[in-house]
N, C-alpha and C positions, 0 to 999 in steps of 0.2 A: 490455746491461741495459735494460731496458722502463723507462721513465718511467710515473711512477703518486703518485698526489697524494700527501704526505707529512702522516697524521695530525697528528703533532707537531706541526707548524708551523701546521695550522689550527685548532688545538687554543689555543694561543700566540696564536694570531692574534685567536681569537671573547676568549678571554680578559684579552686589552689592550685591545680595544672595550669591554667591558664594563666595568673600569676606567675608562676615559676618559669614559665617559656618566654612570658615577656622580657620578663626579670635576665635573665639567660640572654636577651637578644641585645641586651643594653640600655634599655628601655629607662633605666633609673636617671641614667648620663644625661641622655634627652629632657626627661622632665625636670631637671635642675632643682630637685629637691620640692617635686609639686606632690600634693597628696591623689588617691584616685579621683574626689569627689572633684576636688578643682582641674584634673586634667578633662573630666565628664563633661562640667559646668564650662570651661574652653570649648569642646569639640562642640558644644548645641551653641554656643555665642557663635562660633565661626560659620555653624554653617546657617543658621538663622540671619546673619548678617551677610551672608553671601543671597539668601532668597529677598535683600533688601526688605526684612523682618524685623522690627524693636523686639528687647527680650526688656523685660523688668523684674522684677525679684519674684513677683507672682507665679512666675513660668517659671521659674527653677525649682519654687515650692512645688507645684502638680506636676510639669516635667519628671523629678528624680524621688517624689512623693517625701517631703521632709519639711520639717518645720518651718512655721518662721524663724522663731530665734537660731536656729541653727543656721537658714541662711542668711541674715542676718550677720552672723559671726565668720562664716566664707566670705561674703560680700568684700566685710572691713579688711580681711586679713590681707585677701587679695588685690585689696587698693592700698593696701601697705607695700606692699609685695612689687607693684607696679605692674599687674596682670590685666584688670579693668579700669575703667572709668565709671564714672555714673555724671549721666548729663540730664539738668533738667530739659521735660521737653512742653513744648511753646503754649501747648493747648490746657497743659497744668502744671503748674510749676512744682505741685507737689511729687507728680510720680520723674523718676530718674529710670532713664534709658541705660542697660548695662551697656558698654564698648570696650573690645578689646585693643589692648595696647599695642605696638610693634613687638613687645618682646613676647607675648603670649601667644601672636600669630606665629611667630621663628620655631616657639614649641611646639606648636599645633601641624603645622607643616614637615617637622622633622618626626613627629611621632605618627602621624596618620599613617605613615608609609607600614610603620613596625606592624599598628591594628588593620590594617589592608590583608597584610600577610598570615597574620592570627586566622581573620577573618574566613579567609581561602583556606588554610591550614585546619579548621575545625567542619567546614564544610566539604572536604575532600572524603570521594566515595558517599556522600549522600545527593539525594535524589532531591529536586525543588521539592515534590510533592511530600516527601519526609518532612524538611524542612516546615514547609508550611505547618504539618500536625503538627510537627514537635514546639512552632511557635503560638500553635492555638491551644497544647496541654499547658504551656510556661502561662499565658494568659491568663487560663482559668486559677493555676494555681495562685498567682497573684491577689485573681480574684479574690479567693477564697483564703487570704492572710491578709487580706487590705479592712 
């Protein structure tokens, strides 16, 4: 069998640096004790609310590809939490509009800065044109575990 670099594990790899730099930048302070997925499920409420968008639980499920019951169990937590709301809306009372709270925007505004800086930090010395491949090889791979 040919030896040949093993995706996964650089995948794994870039993905615990990235972690750790955050981590390193104070990043934990900021999120007051939020986990990744809820600081994630914050940044698409904020900026989907900012393109004047409704998000409802359906969009977090294919947004971040994950269950219902699991979102479902974010949802609650985070209306424990006092991070969301859910507002019925007019046209059906059944489906609930997520919204975020005052204290989830405070997070969301203090942390963006930190992934601004990641963001520029992992793109430095690469080319758009790299960029572009290396986000149409992540695609495929995607593809091809979904």
């Amino acid at each position: 069998m040919q030896d040949r670099p093993a995706i996964g594990f650089e995948i794994k790899t870039v993905s615990n640096l990235i972690k750790r730099r955050l981590d390193e930048s104070g990043l934990d302070k900021d999120l007051e004790g939020l986990t990744g997925m809820q600081g994630w499920i914050i940044g698409m409420i904020y900026h989907r609310e900012q393109a004047g968008v409704d998000v409802f639980q359906r969009d977090l499920e294919k947004e971040f590809d994950i269950r219902r019951s699991t979102v479902t169990g974010l949802i609650k937590l985070m209306e424990q939490n006092e991070l969301i709301t859910r507002e019925p809306v007019a046209r059906d009372r059944r489906l609930k509009r997520l919204k975020l709270t005052a204290r989830s925007r405070s997070i969301h505004e203090r942390v963006s800065e930190k992934f601004r800086q990641m963001e520029d930090r992992l793109r430095t010395d690469i080319s758009e044109q790299e960029i572009h491949q290396f986000l149409d090889v992540l695609g495929k791979i995607k593809n091809n575990i979904s």
